[in-house]
C-alpha positions, 0 to 999 in steps of 0.5 A: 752111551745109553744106559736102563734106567729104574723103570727098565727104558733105555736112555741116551745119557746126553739127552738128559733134560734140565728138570732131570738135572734139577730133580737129581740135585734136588735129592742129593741136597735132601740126602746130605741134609739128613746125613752131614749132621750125622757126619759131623758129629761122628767127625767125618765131615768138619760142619764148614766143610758140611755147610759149604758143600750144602750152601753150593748145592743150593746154589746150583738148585737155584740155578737150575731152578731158574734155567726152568724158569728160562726154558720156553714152554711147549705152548711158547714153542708152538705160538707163532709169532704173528 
């Protein structure tokens, strides 16, 4: 399946990267950061239910942040090993 993106390139939706995935998490922790407070308040969103959703995602940020840390660099990729 391929999709246009914002800039206008066509992208295949299984070739997303890593960095991809931790940039798009990495928004949507920004955005429910400044919305849950809100939510709560208005009480459509309990606060457990607003922290445990934000404590998951920051979970999986952290993952994510670490499977980068993993990932061998392209300088690693073209080093030969002796």
């Amino acid at each position: 399946m391929s999709d246009t993106t914002s800039n206008g390139t066509v992208s295949d939706a299984s070739s997303r990267s890593v960095q991809e995935a931790r940039d798009e998490v990495q928004r949507e922790l920004c955005v429910r950061k400044r919305c849950f407070p809100r939510w709560v308040e208005e009480g459509r969103l309990s606060a457990t239910d607003a922290r445990d959703r934000v404590e998951r995602l920051e979970r999986a940020l952290h993952v994510l942040n670490r499977a980068l840390d993993l990932e061998p660099t392209a300088e690693a990729m073209e080093a030969k090993p002796f």
